[in-house]
N, CA and C atoms as a LAMMPS dump frame, in Angstrom:
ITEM: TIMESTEP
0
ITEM: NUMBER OF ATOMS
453
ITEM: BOX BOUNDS ff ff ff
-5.0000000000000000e+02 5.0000000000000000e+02
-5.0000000000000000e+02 5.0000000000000000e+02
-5.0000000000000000e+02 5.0000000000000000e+02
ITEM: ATOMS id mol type element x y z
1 1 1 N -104.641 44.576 -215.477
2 1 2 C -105.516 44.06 -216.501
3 1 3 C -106.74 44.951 -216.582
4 2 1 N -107.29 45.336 -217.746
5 2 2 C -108.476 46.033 -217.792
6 2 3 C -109.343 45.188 -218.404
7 3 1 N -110.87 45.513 -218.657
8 3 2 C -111.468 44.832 -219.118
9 3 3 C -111.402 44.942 -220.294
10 4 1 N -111.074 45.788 -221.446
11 4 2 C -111.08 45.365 -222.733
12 4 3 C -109.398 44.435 -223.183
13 5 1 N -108.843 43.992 -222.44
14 5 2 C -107.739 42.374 -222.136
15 5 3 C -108.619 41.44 -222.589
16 6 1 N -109.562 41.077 -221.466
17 6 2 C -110.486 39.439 -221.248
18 6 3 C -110.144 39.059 -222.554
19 7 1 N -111.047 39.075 -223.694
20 7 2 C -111.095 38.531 -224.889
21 7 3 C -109.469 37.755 -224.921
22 8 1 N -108.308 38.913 -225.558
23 8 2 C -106.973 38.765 -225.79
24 8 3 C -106.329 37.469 -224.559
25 9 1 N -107.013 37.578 -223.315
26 9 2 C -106.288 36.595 -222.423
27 9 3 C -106.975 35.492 -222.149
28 10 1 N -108.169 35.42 -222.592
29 10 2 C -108.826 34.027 -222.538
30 10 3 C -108.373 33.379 -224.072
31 11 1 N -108.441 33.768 -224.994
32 11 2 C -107.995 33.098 -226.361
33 11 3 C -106.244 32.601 -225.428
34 12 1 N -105.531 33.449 -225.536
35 12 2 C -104.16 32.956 -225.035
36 12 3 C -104.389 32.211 -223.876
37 13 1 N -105.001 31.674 -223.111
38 13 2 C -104.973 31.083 -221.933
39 13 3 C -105.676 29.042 -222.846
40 14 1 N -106.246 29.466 -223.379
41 14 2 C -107.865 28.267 -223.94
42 14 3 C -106.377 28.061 -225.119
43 15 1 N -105.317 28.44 -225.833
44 15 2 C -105.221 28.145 -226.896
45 15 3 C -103.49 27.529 -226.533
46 16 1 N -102.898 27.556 -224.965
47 16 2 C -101.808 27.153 -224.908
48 16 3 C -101.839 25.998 -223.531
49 17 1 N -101.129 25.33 -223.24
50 17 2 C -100.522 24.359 -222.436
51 17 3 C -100.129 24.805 -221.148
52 18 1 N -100.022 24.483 -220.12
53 18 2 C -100.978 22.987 -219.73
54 18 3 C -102.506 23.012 -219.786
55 19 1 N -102.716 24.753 -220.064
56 19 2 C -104.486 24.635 -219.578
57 19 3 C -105.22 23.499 -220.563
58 20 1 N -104.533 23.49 -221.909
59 20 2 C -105.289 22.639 -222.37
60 20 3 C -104.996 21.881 -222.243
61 21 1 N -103.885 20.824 -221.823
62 21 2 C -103.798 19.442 -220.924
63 21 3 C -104.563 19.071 -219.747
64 22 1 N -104.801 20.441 -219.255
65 22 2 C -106.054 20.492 -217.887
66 22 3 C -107.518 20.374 -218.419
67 23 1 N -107.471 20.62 -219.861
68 23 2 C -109.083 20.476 -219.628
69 23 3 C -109.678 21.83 -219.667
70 24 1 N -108.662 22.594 -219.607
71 24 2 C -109.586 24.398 -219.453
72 24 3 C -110.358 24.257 -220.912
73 25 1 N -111.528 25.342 -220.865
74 25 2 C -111.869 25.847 -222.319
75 25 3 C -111.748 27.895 -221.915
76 26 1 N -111.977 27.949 -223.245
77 26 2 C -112.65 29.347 -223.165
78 26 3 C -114.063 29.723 -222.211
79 27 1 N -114.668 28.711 -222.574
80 27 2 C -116.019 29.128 -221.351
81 27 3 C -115.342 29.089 -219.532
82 28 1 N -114.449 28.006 -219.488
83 28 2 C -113.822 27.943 -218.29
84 28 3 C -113.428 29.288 -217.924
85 29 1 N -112.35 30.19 -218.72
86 29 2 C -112.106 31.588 -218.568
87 29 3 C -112.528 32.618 -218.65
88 30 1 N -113.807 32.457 -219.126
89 30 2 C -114.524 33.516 -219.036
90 30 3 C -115.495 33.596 -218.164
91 31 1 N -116.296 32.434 -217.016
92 31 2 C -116.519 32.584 -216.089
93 31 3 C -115.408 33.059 -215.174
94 32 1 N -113.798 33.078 -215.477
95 32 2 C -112.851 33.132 -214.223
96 32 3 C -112.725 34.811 -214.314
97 33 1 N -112.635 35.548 -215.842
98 33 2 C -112.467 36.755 -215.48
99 33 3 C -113.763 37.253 -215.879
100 34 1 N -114.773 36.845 -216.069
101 34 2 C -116.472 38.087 -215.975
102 34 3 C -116.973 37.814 -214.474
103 35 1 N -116.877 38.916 -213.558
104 35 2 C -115.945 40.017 -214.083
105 35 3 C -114.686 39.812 -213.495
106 36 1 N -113.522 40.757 -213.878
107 36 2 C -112.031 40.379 -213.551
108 36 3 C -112.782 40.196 -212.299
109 37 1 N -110.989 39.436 -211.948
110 37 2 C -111.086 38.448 -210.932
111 37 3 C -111.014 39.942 -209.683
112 38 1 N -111.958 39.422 -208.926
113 38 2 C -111.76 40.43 -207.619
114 38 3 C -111.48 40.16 -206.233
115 39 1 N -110.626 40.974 -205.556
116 39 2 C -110.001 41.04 -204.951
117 39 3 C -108.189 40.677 -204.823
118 40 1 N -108.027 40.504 -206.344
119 40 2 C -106.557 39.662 -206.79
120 40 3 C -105.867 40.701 -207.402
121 41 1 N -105.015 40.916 -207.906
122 41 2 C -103.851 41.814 -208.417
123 41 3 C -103.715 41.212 -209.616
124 42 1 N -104.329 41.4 -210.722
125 42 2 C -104.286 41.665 -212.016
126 42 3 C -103.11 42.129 -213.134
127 43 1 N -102.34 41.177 -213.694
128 43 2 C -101.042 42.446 -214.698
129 43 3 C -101.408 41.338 -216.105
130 44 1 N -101.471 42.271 -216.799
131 44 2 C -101.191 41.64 -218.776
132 44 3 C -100.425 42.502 -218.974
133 45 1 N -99.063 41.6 -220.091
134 45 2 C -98.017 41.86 -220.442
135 45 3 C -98.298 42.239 -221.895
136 46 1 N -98.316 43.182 -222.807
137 46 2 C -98.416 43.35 -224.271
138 46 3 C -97.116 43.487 -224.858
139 47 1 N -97.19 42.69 -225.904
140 47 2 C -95.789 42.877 -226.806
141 47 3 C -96.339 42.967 -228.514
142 48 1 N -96.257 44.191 -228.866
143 48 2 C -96.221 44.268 -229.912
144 48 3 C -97.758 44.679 -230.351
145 49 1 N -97.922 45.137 -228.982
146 49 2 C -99.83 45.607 -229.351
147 49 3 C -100.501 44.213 -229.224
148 50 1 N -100.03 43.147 -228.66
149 50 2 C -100.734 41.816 -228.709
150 50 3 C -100.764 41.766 -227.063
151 51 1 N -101.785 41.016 -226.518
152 51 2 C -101.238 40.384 -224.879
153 51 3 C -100.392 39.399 -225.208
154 52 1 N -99.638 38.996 -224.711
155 52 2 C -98.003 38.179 -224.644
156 52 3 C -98.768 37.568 -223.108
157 53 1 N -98.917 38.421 -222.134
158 53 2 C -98.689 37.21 -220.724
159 53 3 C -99.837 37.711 -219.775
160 54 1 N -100.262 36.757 -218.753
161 54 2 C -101.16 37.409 -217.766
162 54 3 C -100.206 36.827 -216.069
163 55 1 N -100.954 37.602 -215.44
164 55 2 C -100.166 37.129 -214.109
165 55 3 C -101.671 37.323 -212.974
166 56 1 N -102.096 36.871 -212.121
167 56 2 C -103.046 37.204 -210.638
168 56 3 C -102.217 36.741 -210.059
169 57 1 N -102.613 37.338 -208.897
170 57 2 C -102.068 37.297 -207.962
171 57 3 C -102.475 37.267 -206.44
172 58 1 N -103.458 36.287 -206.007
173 58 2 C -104.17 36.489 -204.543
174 58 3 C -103.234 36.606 -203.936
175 59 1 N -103.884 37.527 -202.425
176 59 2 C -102.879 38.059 -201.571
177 59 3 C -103.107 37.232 -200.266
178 60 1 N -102.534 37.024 -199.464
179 60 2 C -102.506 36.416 -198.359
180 60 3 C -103.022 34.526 -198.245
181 61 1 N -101.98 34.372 -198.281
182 61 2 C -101.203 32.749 -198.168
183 61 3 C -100.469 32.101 -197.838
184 62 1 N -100.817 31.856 -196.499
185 62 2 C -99.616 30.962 -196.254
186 62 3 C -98.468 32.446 -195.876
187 63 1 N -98.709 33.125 -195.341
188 63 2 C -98.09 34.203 -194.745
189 63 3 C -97.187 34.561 -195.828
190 64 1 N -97.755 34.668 -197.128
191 64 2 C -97.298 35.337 -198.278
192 64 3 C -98.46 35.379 -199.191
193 65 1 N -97.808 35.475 -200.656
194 65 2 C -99.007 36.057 -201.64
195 65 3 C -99.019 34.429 -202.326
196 66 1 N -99.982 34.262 -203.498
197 66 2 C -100.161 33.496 -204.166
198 66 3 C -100.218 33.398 -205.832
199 67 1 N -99.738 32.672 -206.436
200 67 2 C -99.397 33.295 -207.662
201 67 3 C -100.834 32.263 -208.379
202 68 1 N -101.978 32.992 -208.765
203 68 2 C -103.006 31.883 -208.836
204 68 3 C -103.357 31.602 -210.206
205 69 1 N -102.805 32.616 -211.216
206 69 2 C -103.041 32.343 -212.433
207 69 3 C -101.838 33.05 -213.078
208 70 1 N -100.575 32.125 -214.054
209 70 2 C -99.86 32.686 -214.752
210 70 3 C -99.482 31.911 -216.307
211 71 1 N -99.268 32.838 -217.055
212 71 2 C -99.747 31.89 -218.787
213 71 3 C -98.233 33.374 -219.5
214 72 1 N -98.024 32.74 -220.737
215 72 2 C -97.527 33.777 -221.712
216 72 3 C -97.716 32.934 -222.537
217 73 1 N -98.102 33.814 -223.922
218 73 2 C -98.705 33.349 -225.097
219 73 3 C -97.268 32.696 -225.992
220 74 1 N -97.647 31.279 -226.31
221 74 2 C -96.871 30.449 -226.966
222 74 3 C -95.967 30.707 -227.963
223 75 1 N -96.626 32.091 -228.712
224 75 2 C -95.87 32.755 -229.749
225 75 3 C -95.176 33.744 -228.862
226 76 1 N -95.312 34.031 -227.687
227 76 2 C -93.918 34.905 -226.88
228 76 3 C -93.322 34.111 -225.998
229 77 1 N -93.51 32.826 -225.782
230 77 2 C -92.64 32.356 -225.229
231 77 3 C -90.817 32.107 -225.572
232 78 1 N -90.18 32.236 -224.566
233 78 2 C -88.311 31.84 -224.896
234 78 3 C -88.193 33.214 -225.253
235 79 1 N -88.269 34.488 -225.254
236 79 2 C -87.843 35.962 -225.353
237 79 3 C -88.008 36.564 -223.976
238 80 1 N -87.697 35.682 -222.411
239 80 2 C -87.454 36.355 -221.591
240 80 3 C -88.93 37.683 -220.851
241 81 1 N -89.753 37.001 -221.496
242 81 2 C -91.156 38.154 -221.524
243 81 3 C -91.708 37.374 -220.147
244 82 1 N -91.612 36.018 -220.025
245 82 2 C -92.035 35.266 -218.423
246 82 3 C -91.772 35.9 -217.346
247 83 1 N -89.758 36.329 -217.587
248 83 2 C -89.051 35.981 -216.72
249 83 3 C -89.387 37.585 -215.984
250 84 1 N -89.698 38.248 -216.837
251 84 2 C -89.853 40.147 -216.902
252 84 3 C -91.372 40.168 -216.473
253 85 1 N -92.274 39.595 -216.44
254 85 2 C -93.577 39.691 -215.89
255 85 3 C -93.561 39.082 -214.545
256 86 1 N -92.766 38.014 -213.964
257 86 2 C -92.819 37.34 -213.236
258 86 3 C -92.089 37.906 -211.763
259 87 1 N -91.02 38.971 -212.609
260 87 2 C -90.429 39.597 -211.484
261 87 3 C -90.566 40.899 -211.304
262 88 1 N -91.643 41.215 -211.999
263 88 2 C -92.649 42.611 -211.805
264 88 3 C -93.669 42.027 -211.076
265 89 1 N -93.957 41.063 -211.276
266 89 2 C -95.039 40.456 -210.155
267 89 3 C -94.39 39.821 -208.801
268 90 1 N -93.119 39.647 -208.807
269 90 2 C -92.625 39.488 -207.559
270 90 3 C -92.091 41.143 -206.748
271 91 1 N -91.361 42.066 -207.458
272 91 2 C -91.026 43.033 -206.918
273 91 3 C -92.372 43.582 -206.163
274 92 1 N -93.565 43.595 -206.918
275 92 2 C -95.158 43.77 -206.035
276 92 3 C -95.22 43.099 -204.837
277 93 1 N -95.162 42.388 -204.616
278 93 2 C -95.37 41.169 -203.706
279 93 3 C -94.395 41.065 -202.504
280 94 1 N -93.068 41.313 -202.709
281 94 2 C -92.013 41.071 -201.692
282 94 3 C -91.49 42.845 -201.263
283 95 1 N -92.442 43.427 -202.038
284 95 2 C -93.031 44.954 -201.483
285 95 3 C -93.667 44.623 -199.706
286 96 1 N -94.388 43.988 -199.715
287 96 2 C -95.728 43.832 -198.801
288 96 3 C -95.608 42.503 -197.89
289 97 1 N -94.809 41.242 -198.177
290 97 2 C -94.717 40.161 -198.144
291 97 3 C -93.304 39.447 -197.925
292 98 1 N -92.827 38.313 -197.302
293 98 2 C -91.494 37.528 -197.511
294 98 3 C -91.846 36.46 -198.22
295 99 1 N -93.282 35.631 -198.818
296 99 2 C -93.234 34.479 -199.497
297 99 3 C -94.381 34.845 -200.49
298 100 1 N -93.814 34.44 -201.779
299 100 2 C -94.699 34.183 -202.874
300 100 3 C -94.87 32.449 -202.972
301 101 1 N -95.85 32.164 -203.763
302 101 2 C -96.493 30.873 -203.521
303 101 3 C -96.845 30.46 -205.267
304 102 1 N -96.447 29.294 -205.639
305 102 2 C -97.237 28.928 -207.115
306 102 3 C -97.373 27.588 -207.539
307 103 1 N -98.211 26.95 -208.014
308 103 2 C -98.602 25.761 -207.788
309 103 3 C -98.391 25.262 -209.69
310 104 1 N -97.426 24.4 -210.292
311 104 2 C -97.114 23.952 -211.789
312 104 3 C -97.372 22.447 -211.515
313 105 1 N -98.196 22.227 -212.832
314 105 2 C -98.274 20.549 -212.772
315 105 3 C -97.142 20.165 -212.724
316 106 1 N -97.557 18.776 -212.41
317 106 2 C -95.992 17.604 -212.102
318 106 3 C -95.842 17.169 -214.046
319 107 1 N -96.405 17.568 -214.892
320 107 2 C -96.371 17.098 -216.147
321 107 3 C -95.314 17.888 -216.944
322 108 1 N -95.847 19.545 -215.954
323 108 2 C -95.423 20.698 -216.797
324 108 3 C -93.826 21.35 -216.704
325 109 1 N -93.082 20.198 -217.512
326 109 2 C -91.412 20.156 -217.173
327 109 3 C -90.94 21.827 -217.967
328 110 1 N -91.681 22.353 -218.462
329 110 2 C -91.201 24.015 -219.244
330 110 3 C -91.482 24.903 -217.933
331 111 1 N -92.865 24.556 -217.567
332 111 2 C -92.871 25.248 -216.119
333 111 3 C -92.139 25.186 -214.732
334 112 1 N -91.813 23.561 -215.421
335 112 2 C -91.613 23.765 -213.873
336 112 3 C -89.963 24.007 -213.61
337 113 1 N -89.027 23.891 -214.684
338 113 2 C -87.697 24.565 -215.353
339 113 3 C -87.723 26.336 -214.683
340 114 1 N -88.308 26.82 -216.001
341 114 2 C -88.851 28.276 -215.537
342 114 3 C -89.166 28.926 -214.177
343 115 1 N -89.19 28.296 -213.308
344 115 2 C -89.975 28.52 -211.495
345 115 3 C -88.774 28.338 -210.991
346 116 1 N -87.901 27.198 -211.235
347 116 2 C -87.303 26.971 -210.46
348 116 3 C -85.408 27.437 -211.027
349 117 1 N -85.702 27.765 -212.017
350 117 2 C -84.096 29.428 -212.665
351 117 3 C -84.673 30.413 -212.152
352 118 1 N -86.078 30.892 -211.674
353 118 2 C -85.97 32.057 -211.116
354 118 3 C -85.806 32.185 -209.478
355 119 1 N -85.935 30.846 -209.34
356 119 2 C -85.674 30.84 -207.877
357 119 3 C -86.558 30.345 -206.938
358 120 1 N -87.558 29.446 -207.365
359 120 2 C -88.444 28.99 -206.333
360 120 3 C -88.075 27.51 -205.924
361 121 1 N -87.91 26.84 -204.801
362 121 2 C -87.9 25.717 -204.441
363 121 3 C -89.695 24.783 -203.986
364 122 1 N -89.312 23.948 -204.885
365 122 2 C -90.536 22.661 -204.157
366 122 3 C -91.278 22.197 -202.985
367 123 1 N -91.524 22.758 -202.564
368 123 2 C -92.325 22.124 -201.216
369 123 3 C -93.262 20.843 -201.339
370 124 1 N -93.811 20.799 -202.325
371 124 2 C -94.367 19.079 -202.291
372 124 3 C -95.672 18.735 -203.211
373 125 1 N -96.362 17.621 -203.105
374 125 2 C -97.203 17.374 -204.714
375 125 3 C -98.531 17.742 -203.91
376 126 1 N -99.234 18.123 -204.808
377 126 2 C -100.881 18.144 -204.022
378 126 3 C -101.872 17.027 -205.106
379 127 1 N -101.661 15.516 -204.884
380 127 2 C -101.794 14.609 -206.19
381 127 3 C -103.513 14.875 -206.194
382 128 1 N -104.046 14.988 -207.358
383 128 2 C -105.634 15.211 -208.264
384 128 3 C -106.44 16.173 -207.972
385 129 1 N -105.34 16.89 -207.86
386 129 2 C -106.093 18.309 -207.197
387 129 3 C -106.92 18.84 -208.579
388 130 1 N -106.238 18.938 -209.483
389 130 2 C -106.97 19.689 -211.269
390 130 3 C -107.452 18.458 -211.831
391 131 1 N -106.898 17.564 -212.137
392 131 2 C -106.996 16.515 -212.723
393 131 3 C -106.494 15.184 -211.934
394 132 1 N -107.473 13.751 -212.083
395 132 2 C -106.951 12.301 -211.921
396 132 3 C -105.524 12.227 -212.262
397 133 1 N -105.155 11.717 -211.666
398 133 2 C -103.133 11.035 -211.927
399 133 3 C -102.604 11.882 -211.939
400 134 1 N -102.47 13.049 -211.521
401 134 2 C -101.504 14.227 -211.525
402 134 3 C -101.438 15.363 -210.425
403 135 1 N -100.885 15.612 -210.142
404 135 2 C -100.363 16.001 -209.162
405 135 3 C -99.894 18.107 -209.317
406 136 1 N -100.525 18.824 -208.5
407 136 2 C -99.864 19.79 -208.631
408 136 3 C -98.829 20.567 -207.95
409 137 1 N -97.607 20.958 -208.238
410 137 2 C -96.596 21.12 -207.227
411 137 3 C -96.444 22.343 -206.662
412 138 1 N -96.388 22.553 -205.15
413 138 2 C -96.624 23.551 -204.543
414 138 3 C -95.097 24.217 -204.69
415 139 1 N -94.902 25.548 -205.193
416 139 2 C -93.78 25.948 -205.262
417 139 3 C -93.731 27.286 -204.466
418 140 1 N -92.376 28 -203.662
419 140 2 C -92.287 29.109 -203.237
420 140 3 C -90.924 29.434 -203.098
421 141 1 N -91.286 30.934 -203.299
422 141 2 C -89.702 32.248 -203.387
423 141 3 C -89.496 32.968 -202.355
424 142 1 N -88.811 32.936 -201.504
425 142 2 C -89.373 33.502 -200.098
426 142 3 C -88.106 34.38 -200.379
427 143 1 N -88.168 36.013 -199.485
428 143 2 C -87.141 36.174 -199.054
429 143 3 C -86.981 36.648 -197.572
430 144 1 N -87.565 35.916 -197.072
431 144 2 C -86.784 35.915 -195.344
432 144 3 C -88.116 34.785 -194.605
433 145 1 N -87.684 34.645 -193.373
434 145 2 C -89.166 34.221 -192.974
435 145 3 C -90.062 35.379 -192.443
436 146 1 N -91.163 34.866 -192.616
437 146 2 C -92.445 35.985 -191.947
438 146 3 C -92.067 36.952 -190.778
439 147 1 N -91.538 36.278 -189.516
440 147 2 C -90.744 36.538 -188.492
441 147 3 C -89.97 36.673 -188.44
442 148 1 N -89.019 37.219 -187.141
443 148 2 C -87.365 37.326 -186.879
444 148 3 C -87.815 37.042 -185.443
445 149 1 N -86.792 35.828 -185.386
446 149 2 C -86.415 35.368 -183.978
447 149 3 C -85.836 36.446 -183.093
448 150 1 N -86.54 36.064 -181.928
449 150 2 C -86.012 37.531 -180.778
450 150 3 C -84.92 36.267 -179.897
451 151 1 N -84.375 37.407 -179.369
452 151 2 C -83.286 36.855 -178.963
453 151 3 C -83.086 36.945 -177.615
């Protein structure tokens, strides 16, 4: 992500779902990236000269990475542009790492579909963590454990 993105990924972030079921605004995102987020791993996806998707990525969690902010713009959603950012952001990650980490509301049944065809299993609810009555679900893609048993 560079800084002339922000604009393009806060409109797409403030203008699609769940953030706006959460309550995000534009002012919300623009305190999150002025300035980009630092110390996190940064990717925007462009399609068509437009941003289409964003991905961060904090590193070290839970003896893997963390997937802390991921969105694709409503008008690129269902063309496979998720599934292609998501595993450019995993091939990064399971570079360096055996577990990626991502947290989808319990509301967010498109998300939480999407997480779990690419391969992440449920680990459990974290209930009012963003919001009252809802719950956010801790999800992860591991491929091995951290360790190898000695023998």
């Amino acid at each position: 992500m560079m800084s002339e993105d922000r604009a393009a990924v806060i409109e797409l972030l403030a203008d699609s779902d769940p953030w706006k079921r959460l309550s995000y605004q534009a002012s919300d995102w623009d305190s999150y990236f002025v300035p980009l987020p630092q110390g996190r791993d940064s990717y925007v996806v462009n399609q068509n000269g437009r941003v289409a998707g964003i991905a961060v990525v904090r590193q070290k969690f839970l003896l893997g990475d963390y997937l802390e902010l991921f969105g694709v713009a409503d008008w690129a959603r269902g063309k496979g542009l998720g599934g292609r950012l998501l595993g450019y952001v995993e091939a990064a990650v399971f570079a360096r790492t055996k577990n990626l980490f991502v947290c989808v509301s319990d509301f967010n049944d498109q998300g939480r579909k999407f997480y779990e065809m690419q391969g992440y299993q449920e680990i459990g609810p974290i209930p009012n963590l963003l919001i009252s009555g809802s719950a956010e679900i801790l999800l992860r893609k591991t491929n091995g454990p951290a360790r190898e048993k000695k023998t």
